[in-house]
C-alpha positions in Angstrom: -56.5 -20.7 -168.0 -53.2 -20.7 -168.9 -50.8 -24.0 -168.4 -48.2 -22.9 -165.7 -44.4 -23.3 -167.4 -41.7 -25.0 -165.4 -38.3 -25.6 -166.2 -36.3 -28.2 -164.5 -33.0 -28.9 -164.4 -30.6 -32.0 -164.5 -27.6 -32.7 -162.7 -25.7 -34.7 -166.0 -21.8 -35.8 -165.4 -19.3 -34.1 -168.4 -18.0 -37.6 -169.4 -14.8 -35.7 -170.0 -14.3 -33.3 -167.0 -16.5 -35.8 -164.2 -18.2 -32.5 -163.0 -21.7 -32.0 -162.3 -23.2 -29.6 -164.5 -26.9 -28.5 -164.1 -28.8 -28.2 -167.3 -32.3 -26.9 -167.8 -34.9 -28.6 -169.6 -34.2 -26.6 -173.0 -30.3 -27.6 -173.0 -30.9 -31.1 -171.5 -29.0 -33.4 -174.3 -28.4 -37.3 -175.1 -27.1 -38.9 -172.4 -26.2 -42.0 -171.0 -27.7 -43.8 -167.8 -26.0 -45.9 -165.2 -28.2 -47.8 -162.9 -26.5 -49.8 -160.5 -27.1 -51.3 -156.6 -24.9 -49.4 -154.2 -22.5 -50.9 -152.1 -20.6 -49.3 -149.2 -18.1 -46.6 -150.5 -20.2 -45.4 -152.9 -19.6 -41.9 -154.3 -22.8 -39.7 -153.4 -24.2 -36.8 -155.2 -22.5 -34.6 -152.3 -19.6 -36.4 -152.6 -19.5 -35.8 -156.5 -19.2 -31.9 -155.6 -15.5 -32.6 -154.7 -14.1 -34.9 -157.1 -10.6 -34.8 -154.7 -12.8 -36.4 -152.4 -15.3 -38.6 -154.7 -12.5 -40.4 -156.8 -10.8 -42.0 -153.4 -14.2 -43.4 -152.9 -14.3 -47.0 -154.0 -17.3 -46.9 -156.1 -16.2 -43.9 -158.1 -14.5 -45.9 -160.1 -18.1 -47.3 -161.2 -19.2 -43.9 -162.5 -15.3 -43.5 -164.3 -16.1 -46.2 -166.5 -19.9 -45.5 -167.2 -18.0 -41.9 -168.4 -15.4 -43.9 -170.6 -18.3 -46.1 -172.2 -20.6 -43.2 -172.5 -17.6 -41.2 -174.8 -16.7 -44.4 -176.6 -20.5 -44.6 -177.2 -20.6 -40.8 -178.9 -22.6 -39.2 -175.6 -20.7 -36.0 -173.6 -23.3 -36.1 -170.6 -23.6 -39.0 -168.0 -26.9 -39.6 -165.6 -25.6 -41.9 -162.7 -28.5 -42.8 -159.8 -27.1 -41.2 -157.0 -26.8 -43.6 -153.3 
């Protein structure tokens, strides 16, 4: 019998736009990982649909700098744990 296939995608942040893009399993990249304990004011993963909204959220500015660090560091795709 047959393995089933399944292909899932990632949510990754473009470290130079901030937007969520979805990539499947095949076109998943390098990317970097912020881990972090949230705190009131934290930008969500619904929240990071509407960057407006997000970046007047005091923790954005958490997942701003992981972005900066990522591109210093040679990466174009973010992973931040979601609160």
């Amino acid at each position: 019998m047959a393995a089933l296939e399944r292909s899932l995608a990632m949510r990754l942040i473009n470290v130079y736009t901030l937007k969520l893009e979805e990539l499947w399993d095949e076109n998943v990249k390098d990317y970097a990982i912020l881990s972090h304990r949230c705190e009131d004011g934290e930008a969500s993963f619904a929240g990071m649909q509407n960057l407006a909204l997000a970046s007047n959220m005091k923790g954005f500015v958490k997942s701003q700098k992981s972005c900066e660090h990522a591109v210093n560091d040679g990466y174009n795709y973010a992973w931040v744990d979601a609160c």
